[in-house]
C-alpha positions as CSV (number, residue, x, y, z in Angstrom):
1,X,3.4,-110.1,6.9
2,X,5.7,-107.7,8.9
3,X,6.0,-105.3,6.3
4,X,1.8,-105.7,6.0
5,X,2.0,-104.2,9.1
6,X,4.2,-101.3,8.7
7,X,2.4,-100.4,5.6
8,X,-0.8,-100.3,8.1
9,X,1.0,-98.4,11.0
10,X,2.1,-95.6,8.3
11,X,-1.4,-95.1,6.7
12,X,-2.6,-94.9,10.2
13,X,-0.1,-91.8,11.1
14,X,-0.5,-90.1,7.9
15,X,-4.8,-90.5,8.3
16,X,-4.4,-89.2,12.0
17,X,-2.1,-86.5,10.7
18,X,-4.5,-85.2,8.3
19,X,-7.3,-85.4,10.8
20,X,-5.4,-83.3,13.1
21,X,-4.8,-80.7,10.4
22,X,-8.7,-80.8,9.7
23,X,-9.5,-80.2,12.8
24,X,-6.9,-77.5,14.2
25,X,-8.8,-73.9,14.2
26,X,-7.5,-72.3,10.8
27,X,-4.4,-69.7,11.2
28,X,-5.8,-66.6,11.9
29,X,-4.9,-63.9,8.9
30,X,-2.0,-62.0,8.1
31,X,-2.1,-58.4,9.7
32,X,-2.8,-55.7,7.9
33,X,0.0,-53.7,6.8
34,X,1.0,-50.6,8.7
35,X,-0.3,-47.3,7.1
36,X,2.5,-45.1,6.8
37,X,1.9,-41.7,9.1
38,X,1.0,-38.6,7.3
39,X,3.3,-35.6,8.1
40,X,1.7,-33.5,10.5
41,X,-0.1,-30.3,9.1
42,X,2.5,-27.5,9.4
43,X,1.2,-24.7,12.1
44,X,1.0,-21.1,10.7
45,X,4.0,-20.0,12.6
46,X,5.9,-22.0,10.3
47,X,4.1,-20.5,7.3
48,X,4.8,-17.2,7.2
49,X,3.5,-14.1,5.3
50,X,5.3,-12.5,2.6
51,X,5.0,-9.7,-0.2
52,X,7.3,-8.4,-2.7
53,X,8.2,-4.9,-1.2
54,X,9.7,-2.0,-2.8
55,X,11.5,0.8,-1.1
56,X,13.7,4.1,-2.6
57,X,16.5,3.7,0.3
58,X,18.9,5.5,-1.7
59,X,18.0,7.8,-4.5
60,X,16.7,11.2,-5.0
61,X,13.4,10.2,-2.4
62,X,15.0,8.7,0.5
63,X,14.4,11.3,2.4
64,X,10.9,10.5,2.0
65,X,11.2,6.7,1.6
66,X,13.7,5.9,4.8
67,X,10.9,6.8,7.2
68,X,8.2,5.4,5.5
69,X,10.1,1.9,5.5
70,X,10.8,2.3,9.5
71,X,7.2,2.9,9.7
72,X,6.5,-0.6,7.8
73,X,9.2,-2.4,9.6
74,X,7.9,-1.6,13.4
75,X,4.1,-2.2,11.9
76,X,5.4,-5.9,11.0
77,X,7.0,-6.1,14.8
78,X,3.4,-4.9,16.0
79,X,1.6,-7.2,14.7
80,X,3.8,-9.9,14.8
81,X,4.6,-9.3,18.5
82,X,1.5,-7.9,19.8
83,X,-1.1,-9.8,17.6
84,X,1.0,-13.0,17.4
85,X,1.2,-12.7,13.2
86,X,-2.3,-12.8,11.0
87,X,-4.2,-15.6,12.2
88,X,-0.5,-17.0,14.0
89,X,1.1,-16.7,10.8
90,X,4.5,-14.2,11.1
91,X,4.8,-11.8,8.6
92,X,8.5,-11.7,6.8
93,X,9.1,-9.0,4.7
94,X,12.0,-7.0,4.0
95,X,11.8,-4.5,1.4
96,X,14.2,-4.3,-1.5
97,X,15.7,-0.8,-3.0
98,X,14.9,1.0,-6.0
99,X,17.0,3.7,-5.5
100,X,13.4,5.6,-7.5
101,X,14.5,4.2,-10.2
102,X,12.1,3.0,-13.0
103,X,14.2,0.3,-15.1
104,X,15.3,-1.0,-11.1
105,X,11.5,-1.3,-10.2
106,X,11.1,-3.4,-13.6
107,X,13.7,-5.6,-12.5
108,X,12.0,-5.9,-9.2
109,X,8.8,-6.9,-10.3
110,X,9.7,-9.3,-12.4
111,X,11.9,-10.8,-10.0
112,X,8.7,-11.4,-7.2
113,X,6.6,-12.7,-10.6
114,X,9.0,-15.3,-10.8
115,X,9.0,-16.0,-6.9
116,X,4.8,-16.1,-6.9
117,X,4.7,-13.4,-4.1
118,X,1.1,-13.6,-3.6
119,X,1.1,-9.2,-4.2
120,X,3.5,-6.5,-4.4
121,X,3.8,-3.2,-2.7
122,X,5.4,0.0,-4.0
123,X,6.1,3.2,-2.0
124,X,5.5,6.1,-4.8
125,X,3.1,6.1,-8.0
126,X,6.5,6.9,-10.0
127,X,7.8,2.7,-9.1
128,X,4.5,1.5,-9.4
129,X,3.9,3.0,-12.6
130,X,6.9,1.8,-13.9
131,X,6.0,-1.5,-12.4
132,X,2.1,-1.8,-13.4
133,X,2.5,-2.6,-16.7
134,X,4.2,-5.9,-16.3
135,X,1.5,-6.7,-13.3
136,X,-1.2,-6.1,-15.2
137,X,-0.7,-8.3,-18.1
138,X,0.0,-11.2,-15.7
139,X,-2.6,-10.3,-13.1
140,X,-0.4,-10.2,-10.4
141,X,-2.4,-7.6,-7.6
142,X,-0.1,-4.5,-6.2
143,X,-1.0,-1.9,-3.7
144,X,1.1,1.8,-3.5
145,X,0.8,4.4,-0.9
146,X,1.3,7.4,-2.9
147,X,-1.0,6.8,-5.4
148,X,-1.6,8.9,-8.6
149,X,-4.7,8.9,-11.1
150,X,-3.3,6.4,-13.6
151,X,-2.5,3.9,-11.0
152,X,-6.1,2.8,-10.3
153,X,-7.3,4.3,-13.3
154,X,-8.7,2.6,-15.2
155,X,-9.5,-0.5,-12.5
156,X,-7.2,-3.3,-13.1
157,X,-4.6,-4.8,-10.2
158,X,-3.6,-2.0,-8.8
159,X,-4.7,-0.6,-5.4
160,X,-4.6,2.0,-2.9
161,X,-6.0,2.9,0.6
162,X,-7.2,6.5,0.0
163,X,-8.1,9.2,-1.8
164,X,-5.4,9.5,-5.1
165,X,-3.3,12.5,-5.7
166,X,-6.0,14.0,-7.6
167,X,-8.4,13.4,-5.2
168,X,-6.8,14.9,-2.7
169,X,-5.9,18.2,-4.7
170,X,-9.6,18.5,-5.6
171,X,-10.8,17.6,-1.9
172,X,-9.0,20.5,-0.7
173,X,-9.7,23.1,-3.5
174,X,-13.2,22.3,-2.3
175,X,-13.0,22.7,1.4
176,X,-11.1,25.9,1.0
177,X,-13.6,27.3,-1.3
178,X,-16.1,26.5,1.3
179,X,-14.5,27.8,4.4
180,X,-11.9,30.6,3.6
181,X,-12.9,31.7,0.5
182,X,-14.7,35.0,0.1
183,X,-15.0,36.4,-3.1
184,X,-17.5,36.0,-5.5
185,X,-14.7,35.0,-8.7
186,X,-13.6,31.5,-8.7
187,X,-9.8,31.5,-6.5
188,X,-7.0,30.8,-9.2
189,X,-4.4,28.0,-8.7
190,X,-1.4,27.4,-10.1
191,X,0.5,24.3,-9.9
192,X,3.7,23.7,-9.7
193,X,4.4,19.8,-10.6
194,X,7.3,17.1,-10.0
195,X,8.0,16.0,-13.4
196,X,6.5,12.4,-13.2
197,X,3.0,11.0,-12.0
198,X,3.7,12.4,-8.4
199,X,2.7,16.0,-10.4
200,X,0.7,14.8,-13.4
201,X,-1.9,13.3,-11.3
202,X,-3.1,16.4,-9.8
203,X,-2.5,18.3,-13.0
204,X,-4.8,16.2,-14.8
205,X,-7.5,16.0,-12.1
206,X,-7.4,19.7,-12.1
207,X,-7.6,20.2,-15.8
208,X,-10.7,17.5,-15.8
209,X,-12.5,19.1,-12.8
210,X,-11.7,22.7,-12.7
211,X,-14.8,24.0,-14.0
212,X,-17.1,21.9,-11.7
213,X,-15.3,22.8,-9.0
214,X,-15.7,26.2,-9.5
215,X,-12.0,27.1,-9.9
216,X,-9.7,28.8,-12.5
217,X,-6.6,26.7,-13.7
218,X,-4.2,29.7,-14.8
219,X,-0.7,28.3,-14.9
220,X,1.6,25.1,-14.9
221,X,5.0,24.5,-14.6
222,X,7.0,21.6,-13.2
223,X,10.0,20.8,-11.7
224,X,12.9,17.9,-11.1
225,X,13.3,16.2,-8.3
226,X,16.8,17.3,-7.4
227,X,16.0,21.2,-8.4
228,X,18.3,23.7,-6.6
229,X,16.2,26.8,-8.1
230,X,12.5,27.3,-9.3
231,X,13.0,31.3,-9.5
232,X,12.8,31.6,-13.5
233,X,9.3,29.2,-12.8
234,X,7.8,31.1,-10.5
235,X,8.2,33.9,-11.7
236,X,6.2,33.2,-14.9
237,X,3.6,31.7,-12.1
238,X,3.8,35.3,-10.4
239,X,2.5,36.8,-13.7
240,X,-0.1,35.0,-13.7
241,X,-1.6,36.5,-10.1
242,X,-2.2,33.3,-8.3
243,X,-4.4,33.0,-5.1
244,X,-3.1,29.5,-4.7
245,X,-0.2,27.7,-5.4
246,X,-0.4,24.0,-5.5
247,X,2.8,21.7,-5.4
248,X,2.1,18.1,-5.6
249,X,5.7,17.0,-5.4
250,X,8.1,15.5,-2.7
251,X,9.7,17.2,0.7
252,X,13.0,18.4,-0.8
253,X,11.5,20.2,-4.0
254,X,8.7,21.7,-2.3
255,X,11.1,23.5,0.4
256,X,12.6,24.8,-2.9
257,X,9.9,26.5,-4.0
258,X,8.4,27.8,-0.9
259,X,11.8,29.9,-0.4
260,X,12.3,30.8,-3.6
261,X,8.1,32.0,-3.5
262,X,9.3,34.2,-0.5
263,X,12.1,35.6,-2.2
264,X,9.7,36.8,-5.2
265,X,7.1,38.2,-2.3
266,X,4.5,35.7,-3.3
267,X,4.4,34.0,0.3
268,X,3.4,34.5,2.7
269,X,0.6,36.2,0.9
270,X,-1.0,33.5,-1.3
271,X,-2.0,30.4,-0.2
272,X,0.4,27.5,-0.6
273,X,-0.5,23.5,-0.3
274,X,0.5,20.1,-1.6
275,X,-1.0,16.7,-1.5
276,X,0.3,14.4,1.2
277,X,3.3,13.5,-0.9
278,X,4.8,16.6,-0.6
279,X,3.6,18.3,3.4
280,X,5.3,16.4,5.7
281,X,7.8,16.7,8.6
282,X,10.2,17.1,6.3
283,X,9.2,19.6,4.3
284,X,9.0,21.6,7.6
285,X,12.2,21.2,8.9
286,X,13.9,21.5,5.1
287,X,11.9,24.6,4.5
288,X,12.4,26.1,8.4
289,X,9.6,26.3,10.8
290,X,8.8,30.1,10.6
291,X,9.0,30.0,6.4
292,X,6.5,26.8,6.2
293,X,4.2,28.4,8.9
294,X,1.1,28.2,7.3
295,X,1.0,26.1,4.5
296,X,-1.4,24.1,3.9
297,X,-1.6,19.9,3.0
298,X,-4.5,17.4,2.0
299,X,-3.4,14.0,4.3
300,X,-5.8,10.8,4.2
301,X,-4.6,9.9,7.5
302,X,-4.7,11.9,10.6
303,X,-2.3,13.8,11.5
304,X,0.7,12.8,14.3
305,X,-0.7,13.5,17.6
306,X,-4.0,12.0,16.8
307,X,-5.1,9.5,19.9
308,X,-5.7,6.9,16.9
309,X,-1.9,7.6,16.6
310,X,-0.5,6.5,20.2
311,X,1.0,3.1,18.9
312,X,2.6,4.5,16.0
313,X,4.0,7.4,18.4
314,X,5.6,4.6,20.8
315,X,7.7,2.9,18.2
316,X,9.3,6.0,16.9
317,X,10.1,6.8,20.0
318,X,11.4,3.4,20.8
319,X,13.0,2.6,17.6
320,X,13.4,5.6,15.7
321,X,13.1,9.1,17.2
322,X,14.8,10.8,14.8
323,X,11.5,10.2,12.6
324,X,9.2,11.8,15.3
325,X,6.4,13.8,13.8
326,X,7.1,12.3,10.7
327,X,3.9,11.7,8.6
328,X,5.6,9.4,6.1
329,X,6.6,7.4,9.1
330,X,3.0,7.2,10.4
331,X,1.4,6.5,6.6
332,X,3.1,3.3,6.0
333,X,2.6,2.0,9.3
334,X,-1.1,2.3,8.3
335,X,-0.5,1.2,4.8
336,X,1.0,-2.2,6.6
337,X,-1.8,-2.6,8.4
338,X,-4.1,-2.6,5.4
339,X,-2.0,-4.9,3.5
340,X,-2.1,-7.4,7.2
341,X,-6.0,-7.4,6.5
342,X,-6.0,-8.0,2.9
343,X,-3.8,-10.8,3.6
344,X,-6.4,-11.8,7.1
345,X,-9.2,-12.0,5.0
346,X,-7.5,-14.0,2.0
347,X,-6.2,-16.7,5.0
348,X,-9.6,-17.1,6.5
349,X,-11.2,-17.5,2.9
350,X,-8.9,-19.7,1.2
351,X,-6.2,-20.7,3.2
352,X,-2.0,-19.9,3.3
353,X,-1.3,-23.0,0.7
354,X,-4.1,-21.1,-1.6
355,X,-2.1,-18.0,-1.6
356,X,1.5,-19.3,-1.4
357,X,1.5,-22.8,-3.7
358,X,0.6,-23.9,-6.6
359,X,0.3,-21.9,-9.8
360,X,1.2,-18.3,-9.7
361,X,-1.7,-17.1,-11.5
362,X,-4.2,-19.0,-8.9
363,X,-2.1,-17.3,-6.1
364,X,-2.9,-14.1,-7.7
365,X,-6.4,-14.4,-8.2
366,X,-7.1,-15.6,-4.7
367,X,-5.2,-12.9,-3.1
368,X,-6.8,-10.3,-4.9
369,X,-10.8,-11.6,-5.6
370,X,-10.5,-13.8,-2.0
371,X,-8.6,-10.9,0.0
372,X,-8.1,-7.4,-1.3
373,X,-11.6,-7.2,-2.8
374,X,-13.4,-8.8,0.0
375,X,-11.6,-6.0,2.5
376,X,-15.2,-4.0,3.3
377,X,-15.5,-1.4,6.3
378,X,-12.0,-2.5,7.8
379,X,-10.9,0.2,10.6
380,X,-7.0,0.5,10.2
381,X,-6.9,1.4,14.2
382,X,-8.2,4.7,13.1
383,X,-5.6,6.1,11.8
384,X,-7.8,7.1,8.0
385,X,-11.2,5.9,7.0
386,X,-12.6,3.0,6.5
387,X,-10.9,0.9,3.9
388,X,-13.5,-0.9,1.5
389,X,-12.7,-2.2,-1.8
390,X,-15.6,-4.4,-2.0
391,X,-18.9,-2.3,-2.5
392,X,-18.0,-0.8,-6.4
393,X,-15.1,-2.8,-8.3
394,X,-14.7,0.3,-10.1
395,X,-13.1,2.1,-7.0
396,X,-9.6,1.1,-5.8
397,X,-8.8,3.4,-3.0
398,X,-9.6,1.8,-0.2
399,X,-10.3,4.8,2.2
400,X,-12.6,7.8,0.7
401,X,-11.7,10.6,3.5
402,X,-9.3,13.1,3.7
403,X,-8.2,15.7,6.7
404,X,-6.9,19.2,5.8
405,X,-3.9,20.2,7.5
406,X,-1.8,22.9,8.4
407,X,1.6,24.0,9.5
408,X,1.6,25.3,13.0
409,X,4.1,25.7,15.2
410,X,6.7,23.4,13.5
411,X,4.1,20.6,12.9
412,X,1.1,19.4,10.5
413,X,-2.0,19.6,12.9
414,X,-5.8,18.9,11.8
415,X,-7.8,22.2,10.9
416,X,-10.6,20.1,9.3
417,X,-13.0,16.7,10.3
418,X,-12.9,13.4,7.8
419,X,-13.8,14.9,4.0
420,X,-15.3,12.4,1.8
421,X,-14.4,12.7,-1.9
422,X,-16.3,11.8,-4.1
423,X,-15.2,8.6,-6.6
424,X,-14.4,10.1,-10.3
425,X,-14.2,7.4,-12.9
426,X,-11.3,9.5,-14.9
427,X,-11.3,6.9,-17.4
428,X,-14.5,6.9,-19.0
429,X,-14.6,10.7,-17.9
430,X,-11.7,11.2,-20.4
431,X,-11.3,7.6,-21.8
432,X,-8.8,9.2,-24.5
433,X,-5.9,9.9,-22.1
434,X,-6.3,6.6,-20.8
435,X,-5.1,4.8,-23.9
């Protein structure tokens, strides 16, 4: 009977038991697990700009090529210091040497194709010729300064921002017809090259277009870039009764041949003039103040004392003075600039990952179809004309303006507004040199 009982009692505990577990309110559920924190989008000072950037420190143009790269480096502390970076990114280049050496530039090129620099820059049309090639079949976008016909002819990756060397030889062959020639024959030139496309681009502008400028091509001859002596040239050039003698070359060369011109009594008495690559500072100062008075040059930026000029002028002084007056110095300040907007508009189109991960060849093409040919009426502080590579795909110079200057007084100064020239499309003008 007892054990009736228990039985009872422990039926009794277990029912309450379960009623109590019915009737408690259910456990609420387990908590969602914690989301694990995505890293925090990196901020543009931490993603900064770069380029692959080629420079002739040493070699038979540095005295060309050292003041354009001082000109590049205190453009990069401008902009990073007094524009805060493009778009807050900092820009972080330092250029590499060539020495002007064509199997170095090779090696360089192939050596920023491997990192994915989003572009590549090349002082002289000599390194980017040498370089184009390999860019080209890859589609990886350059831009020179010194630009010769072949390097944007015909259109592929390559770029500049202004008129070519051929341009510039044809721009002023037309403004000196127009304004200090007087007789009623075309004026005869002679030319007087650098043996790579520093002097062929001129020469074959001139051979193309000498007929509808109105002008006589009588005599060519060309030169190294370490000549000591151009008198056996010239003297065939003499011969030939020049009224102008064109030198598309580089600052040492070109003081050659000026003095050896004067010893032969050709100058002063013709007119002498170079493209941009060869009438700077330098030449000046190599050739002697009273000896280059006179001479002539085609620049596409304006020349050192410009107002356009002023911040240009107060980083030479500040940083390099012994550069002052130098027009190499002043055109790759401007050339930097362009390159910071190409690089502006790419950002604000695509974005920095766009441009500096992922597959090279989608780097390329966003760079150069996002940036460089979406750069339209951009104002490079005044210091050339407007750059715009947008309107015909065709035309890669950038600017379309040239100034002609002259030697006066120890300096290049202006003697001539903004000239426009014209776009020539060499390669279907003369597709068979083009192949």
């Amino acid at each position: 009977m007892k054990s009736k009982w228990v039985i009872m009692g422990m039926t009794l505990v277990v029912v309450v038991a379960l009623l109590a577990i019915a009737c408690a309110a259910p456990a609420p559920p387990s908590p969602p697990p914690t989301p694990t924190p995505s890293p925090p989008k990196p901020k543009p000072e931490e993603q900064p700009i770069t380029w692959g950037a080629e420079a002739c420190w040493t070699g038979i143009a540095a005295e060309k090529c050292n003041p354009m790269e001082r000109g590049e480096e205190c453009c990069i502390e401008y902009i990073n210091k007094e524009k805060g970076g493009i778009l807050g990114h900092p820009i972080k280049v330092k250029a590499l040497d060539s020495g002007y050496d064509s199997a170095r530039m090779v090696t360089l090129i192939k050596r920023w194709i491997d990192e994915g620099q989003p572009l590549f820059c090349t002082h002289s049309s000599k390194m980017m010729e040498a370089a184009m090639g390999i860019a080209n079949r890859v589609g990886m976008p350059g831009i020179v300064n010194f630009a010769s016909v072949r390097c944007i002819h015909p259109p592929k990756h390559i770029y500049t921002h202004g008129p070519d060397y051929g341009d510039q030889t044809l721009g002023f062959l037309r403004w000196f017809k127009e304004n200090i020639w007087k007789e009623a024959r075309p004026p005869r030139v002679a030319m007087h090259g650098l043996n790579n496309p520093t002097g062929y681009g001129p020469k074959l502008a001139l051979e193309l277009m000498a007929d509808e400028i109105g002008v006589e091509f009588v005599a060519w001859e060309e030169h190294r870039a370490d000549t000591v002596s151009e008198m056996e040239s010239l003297t065939r050039i003499k011969a030939k009764n020049p009224d102008i003698l064109w030198i598309p070359s580089t600052p040492a060369p070109t003081s050659v041949i000026i003095k050896n011109a004067h010893a032969l009594g050709m100058w002063p008495g013709i007119v002498i003039g170079g493209h941009y690559a060869a009438m700077t500072k330098t030449t000046i100062d190599l050739t002697g103040a009273d000896l280059a008075e006179g001479i002539y040059g085609a620049m596409p930026i304006v020349d050192w004392y410009d107002p356009a000029a002023a911040k240009v002028r107060e980083y030479c002084k500040k940083y390099w003075p012994a550069y002052w007056e130098n027009a190499d110095f002043l055109a790759h300040w401007k050339h930097c600039l362009v390159v910071a907007e190409c690089f502006r508009v790419a950002l604000e189109n695509v974005g920095w990952e766009a441009l500096f991960t992922g597959p090279k060849e989608e780097r390329w093409k966003a760079m150069e179809y996002e940036g460089i040919r979406k750069v339209k009426g951009y104002d490079p502080e005044g210091l050339c004309g407007p750059i715009d590579y947008a309107t015909n795909p065709r035309d890669h110079r950038g600017s379309k303006y040239i100034k002609i200057v002259q030697a006066k007084g120890g300096v290049f100064k202006a003697v001539s507004d903004w000239i426009e020239c014209p776009f020539i499309d060499y390669a279907k003008l003369a597709p068979e040199l083009f192949k």
